[in-house]
N, C-alpha and C positions, 0 to 999 in steps of 0.2 A: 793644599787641597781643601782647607777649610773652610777659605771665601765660599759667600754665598754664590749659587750658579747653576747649571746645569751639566751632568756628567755624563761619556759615554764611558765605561768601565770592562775589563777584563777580567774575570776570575780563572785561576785556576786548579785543578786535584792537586797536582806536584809539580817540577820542573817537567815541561816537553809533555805535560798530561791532558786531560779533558780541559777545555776552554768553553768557560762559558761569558758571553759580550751583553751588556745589557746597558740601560740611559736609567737613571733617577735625579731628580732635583734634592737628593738627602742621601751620599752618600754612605754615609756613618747608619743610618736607621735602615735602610736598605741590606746591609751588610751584613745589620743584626740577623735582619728577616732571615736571610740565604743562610746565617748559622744555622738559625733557628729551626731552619727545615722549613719556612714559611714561604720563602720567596720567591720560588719557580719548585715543579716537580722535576726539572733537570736536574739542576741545582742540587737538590736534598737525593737526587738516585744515583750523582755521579760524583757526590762531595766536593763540588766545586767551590770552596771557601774561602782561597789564598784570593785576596787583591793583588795581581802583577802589574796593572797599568791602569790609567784614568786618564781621561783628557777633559777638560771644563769648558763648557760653553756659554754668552751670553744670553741663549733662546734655545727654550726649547727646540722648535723648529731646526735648529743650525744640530742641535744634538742629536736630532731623530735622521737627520739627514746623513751623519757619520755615520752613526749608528748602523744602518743600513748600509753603508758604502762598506764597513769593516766584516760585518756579515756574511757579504757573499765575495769575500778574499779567499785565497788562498790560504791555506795552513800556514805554507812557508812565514808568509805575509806578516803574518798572524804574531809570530813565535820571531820575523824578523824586528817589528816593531818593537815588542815586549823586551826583547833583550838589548835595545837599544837604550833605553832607560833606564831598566833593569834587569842587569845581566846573568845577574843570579838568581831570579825568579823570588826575590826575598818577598815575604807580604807585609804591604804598605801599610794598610789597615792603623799602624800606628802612628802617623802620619794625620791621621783624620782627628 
């Protein structure tokens, strides 16, 4: 996940918890921000911190485009992808 790129990402509180979706082209600096309480008012009110899943794109555009498609899914959806990858909700973050 460290090539340079564009990302659509999942955050989440804990296993099966608040989910928050979002796209940055900087991973890692984005990630900080949402520690930091800086990077959405979601974010910093519902603790959503853990990285569960990312996908990388060559364009933006193609990222904003997921983005959106994963948005207006289903929960299920949601929580089926993530544990498809990873199934135990571990956060990636170290990874980056």
């Amino acid at each position: 996940m460290s090539n340079p790129g564009v990302y659509v990402y999942i955050l989440a509180s804990r296993k099966h918890g608040t989910l928050y979706i979002g796209v940055t082209n900087n991973l890692r600096a984005r990630l900080e921000l949402h520690r930091a309480g800086k990077g959405s008012e979601f974010v910093k009110k519902y603790g959503v911190t853990r990285l569960v899943y990312a996908e990388e794109f060559a364009s933006p555009q193609e990222a904003i485009t997921r983005e959106k498609q994963m948005k207006e899914w289903k929960r299920d959806w949601k929580i089926r992808l993530i544990e498809q990858e990873n199934p135990d909700w571990n956060d990636l973050s170290h990874l980056l």
